[in-house]
C-alpha positions in Angstrom: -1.8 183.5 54.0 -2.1 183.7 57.9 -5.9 185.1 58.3 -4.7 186.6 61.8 -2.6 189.4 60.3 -3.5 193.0 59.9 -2.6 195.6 57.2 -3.4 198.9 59.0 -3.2 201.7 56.3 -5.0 204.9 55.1 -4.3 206.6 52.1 -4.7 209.7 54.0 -1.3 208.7 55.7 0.5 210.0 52.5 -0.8 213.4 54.2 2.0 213.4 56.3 4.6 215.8 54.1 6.9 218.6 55.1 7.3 220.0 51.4 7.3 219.0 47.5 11.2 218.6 47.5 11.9 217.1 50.8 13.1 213.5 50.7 10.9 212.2 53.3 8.4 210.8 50.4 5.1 208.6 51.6 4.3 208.3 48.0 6.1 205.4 48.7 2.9 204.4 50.6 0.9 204.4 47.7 3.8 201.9 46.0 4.0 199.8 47.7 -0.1 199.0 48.5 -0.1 198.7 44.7 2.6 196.5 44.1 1.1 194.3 46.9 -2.3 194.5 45.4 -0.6 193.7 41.2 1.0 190.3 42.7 -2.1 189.2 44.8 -0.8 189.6 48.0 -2.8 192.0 49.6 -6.7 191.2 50.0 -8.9 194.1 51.7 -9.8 191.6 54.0 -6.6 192.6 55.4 -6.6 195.8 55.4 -8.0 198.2 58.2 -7.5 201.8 58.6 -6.7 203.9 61.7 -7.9 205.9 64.0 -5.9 209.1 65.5 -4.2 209.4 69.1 -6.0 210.6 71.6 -3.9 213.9 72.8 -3.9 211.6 76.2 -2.2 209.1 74.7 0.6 211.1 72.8 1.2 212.5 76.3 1.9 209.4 77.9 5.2 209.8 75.8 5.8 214.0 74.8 5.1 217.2 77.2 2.2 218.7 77.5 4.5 221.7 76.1 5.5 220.5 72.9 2.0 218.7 71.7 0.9 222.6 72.6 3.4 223.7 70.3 3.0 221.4 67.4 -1.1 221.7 67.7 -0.3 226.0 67.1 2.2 225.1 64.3 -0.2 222.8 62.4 -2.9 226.2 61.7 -2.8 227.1 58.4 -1.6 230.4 59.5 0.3 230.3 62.7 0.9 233.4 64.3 4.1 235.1 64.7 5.0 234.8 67.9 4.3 230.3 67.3 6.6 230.6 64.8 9.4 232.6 66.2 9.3 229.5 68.7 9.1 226.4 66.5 13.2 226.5 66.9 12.9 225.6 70.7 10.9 222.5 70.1 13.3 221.3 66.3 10.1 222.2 64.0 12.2 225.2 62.2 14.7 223.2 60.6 15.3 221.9 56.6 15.0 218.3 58.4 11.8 218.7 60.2 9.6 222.1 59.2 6.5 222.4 60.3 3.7 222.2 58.3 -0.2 222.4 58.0 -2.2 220.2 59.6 1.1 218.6 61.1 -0.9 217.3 64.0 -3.5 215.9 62.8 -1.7 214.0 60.6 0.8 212.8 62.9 -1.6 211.9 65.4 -3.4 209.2 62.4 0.4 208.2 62.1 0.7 207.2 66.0 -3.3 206.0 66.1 -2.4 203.3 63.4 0.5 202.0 66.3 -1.5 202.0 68.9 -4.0 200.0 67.1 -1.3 197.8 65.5 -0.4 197.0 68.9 -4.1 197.0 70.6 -5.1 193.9 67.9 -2.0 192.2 68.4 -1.9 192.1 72.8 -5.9 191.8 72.7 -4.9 188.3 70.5 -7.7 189.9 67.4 -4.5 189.7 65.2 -1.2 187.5 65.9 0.8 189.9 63.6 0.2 194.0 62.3 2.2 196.2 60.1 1.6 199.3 59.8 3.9 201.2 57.0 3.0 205.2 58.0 4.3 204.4 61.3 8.2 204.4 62.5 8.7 208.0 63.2 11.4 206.7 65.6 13.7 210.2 65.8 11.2 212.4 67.8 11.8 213.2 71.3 9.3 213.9 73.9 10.1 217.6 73.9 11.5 217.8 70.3 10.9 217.0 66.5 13.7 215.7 65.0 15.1 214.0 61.7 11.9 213.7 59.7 10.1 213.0 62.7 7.1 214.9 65.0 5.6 212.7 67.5 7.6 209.1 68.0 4.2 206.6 67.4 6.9 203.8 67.9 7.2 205.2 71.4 3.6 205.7 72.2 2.7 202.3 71.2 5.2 200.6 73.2 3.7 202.7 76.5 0.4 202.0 75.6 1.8 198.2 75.6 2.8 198.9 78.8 0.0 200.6 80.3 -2.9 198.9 79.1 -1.1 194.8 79.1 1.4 194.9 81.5 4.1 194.2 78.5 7.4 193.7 78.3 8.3 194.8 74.6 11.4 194.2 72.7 12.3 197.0 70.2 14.0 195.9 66.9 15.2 199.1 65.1 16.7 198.3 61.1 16.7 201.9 59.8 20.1 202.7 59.1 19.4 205.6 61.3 20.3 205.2 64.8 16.8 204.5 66.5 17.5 207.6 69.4 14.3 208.6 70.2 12.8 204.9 71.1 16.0 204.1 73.0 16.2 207.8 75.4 12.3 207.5 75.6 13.3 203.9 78.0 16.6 204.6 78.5 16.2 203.7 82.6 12.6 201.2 81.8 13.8 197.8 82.7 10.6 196.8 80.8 11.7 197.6 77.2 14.5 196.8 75.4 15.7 198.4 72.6 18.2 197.2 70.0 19.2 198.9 66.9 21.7 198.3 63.9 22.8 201.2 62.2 25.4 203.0 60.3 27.9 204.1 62.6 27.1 208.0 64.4 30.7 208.8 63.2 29.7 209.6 60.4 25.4 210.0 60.0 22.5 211.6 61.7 21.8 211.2 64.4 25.1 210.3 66.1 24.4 208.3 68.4 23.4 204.9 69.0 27.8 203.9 70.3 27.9 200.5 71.8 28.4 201.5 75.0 24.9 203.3 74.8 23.8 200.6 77.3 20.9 202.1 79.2 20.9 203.6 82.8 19.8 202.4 86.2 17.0 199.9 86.4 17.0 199.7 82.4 21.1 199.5 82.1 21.4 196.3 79.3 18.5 197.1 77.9 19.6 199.5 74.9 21.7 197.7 72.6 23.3 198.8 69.6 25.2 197.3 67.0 26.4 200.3 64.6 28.4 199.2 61.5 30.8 201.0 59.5 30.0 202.5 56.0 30.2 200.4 53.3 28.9 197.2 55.1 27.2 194.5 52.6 24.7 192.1 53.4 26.6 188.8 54.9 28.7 191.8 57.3 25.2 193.3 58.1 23.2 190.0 58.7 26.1 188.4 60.6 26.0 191.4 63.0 22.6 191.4 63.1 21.4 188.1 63.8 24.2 186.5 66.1 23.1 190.3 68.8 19.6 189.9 68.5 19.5 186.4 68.8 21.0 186.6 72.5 18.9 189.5 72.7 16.0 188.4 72.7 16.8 184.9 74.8 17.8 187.0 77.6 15.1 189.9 77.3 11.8 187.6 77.2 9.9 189.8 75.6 5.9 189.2 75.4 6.2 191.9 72.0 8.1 192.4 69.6 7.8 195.7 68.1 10.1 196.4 65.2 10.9 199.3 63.0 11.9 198.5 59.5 13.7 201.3 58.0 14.9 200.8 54.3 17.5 202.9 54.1 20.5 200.7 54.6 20.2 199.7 51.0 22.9 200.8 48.6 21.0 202.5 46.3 19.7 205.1 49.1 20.5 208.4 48.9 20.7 209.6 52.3 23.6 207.0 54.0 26.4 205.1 53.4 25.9 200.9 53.3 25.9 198.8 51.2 23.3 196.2 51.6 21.1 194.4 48.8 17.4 193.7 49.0 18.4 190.4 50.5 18.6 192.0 54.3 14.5 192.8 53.8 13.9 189.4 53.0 16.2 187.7 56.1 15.4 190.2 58.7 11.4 189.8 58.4 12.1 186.2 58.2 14.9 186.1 61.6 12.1 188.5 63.3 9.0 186.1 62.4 10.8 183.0 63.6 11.8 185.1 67.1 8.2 186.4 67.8 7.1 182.8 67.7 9.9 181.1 69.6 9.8 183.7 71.9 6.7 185.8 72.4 3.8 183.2 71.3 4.1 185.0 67.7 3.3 188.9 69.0 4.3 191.0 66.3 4.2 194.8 65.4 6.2 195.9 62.3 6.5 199.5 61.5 7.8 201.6 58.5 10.5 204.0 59.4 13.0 205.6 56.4 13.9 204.7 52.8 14.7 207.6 50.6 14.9 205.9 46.9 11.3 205.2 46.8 10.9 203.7 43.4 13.7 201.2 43.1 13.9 200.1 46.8 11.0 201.2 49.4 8.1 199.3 47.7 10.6 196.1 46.9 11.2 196.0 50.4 8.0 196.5 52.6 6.8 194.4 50.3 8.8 191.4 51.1 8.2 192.5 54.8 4.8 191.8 54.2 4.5 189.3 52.4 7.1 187.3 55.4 4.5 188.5 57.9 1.2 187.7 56.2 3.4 183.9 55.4 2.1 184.5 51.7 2.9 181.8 49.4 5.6 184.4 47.1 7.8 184.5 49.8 8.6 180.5 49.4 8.7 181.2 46.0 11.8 183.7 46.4 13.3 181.1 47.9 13.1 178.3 45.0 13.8 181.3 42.3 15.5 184.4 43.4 15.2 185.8 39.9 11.3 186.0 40.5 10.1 188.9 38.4 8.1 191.6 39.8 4.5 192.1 38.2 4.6 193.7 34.7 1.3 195.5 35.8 3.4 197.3 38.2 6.2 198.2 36.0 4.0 199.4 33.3 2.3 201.7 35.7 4.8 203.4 37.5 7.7 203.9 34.7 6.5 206.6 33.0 7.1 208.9 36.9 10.3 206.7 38.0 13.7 209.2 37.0 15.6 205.9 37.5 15.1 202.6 35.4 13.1 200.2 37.8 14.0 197.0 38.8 12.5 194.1 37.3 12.8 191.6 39.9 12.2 191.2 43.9 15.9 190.7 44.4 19.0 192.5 43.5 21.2 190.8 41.1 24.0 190.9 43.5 25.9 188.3 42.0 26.9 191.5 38.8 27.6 194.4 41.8 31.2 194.9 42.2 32.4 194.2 45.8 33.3 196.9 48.1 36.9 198.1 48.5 38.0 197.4 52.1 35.6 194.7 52.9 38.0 192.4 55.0 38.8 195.7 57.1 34.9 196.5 57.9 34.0 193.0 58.5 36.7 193.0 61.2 35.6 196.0 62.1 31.9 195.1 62.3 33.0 192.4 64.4 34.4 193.5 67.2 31.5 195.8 67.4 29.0 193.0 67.5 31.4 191.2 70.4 31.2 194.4 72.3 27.6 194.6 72.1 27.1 191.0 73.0 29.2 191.8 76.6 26.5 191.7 78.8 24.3 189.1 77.1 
């Protein structure tokens, strides 16, 4: 394993929950740290835990206003007239309720960033993940789609601020990554790029390929959205051939990247198709980019992934072990049948609705192929040629 990579996490983090029956879930937190910890991959020499924003720094990226706002919505009683205005700042909604303590807890969320990305530019660490973090929807004036304050966002300014960094922004939720992008929409500095299920037909609704950036930062945002029903070689092809360009023209000296599991076809919440091979070759594309391009500077957050038994722990678990470069990850490669531990399985079971799966991979070779599939993949790419257009 590569000593030089950090595991920022606190089971506190899990604190961070709107209600019992909303689907934004960080029991998968706790998952996945224990499936990492069953196969051996996940030392505590590794781990380290972290410490909350400053109000200072949130406000390098949201209004003075709205950290007001979401400070008065986190008391355990709020008072009336705090509530009658959580609707103004998208804290009233099914999506994104407030909650006690919403703050405080956020503000861990966007610490464990900053300090992701403080280990990695100070050259302590040459790679962090950090799994709580992601929150990529919220606006500086406005929570949004699971989302209060946008640590991807903070953590990128604080890049900014304290090293002079130019930081490349690799979004995979199957979300649209809007807040990261409109948060440097005009910053010639950061450059965002996102794949995602097309806005036509999933929250947020935006992230169109001719969502470019503006003024000084125009070429900067790139987005590659696919159509519904995308599998893995449509998705990788996309994804790969844009960001490669990407990043060969940006020069980034960080790559920050949000890692979203929610493309996969067993979630809940969207409308692809994808297997757990796409978390395996994106971590693996991103790792060889950080050190071809940015002398290995990497910052990997979580982000969404709504079936947390059968895909969210799978997942951030091969995302980690790609970053750490633990030996299990070669091992995938030489048998893709490689079962998960049994330890694992045993435990969680008895609480999974769902029968788990028994092995890293998906046995994609039994899933029936999706109808249309020459139609989207001609689809798909004449987006990815319209996003290359100015690379």
């Amino acid at each position: 394993m590569n000593s030089k990579t950090m595991f920022m996490y606190d089971e506190n983090e899990t604190g961070y929950r709107f209600n019992d029956t909303h689907p934004f879930n960080q029991k998968r937190l706790v998952l996945t740290v224990d499936l990492l910890r069953k196969a051996g991959a996940l030392p505590d020499s590794f781990l380290s835990a972290p410490a909350s924003a400053s109000k200072e720094q949130l406000l390098t990226v949201h209004s003075a206003e709205y950290v007001q706002a979401v400070e008065a919505l986190s008391l355990p009683s709020p008072d009336v007239l705090t509530v009658q205005a959580a609707g103004k700042y998208g804290l009233d909604t099914e999506d994104t309720p407030f909650f006690p303590h919403m703050h405080e807890v956020t503000s861990m969320l966007v610490g464990g960033s900053i300090g992701a990305v403080e280990a990695v530019l100070s050259g302590t660490k040459e790679h962090a993940l950090h799994l709580g973090g992601g929150l990529h929807h919220a606006l500086p004036s406005k929570g949004a789609g699971f989302c209060v304050y946008n640590d991807a966002a903070v953590a990128i300014e604080y890049a900014k601020r304290v090293y002079g960094a130019r930081v490349l922004y690799i979004d995979t939720d199957v979300h649209h990554g809007d807040g990261v992008q409109w948060t440097f929409y005009t910053d010639p500095d950061v450059c965002t790029f996102s794949i995602h299920e097309t806005g036509k037909y999933l929250f947020p609704g935006t992230g169109a390929v001719n969502e470019r950036g503006d003024g000084n930062g125009f070429g900067k945002a790139i987005n590659v959205p696919v159509e519904p029903f995308t599998e893995d070689a449509s998705w990788l092809e996309c994804f790969e051939e844009v960001l490669e360009k990407t990043v060969a023209r940006f020069q980034p000296d960080l790559i920050v990247s949000q890692h979203g599991c929610d493309a996969h076809a067993f979630d809940p919440l969207a409308h692809i198709h994808c297997s757990m091979e796409v978390y395996r070759a994106m971590p693996r594309f991103i790792h060889r980019l950080a050190h071809e391009h940015c002398g290995g500077r990497w910052v990997a957050l979580g982000g969404g992934g709504y079936d947390i038994w059968r895909v969210v722990p799978r997942a951030w678990s091969l995302l980690w072990l790609e970053l750490s470069d633990h030996p299990l990850i070669r091992e995938l490669e030489r048998n893709p049948g490689l079962a998960l531990p049994p330890s694992w399985l045993e435990a969680w079971k008895p609480y999974s609705e769902e029968a788990l799966p028994h092995t890293w991979l998906d046995p994609i070779n039994s899933w029936t192929p999706m109808p249309r599939r020459e139609e989207i993949v001609s689809k798909n790419r004449h987006t990815k040629e319209l996003a290359m257009m100015y690379l």
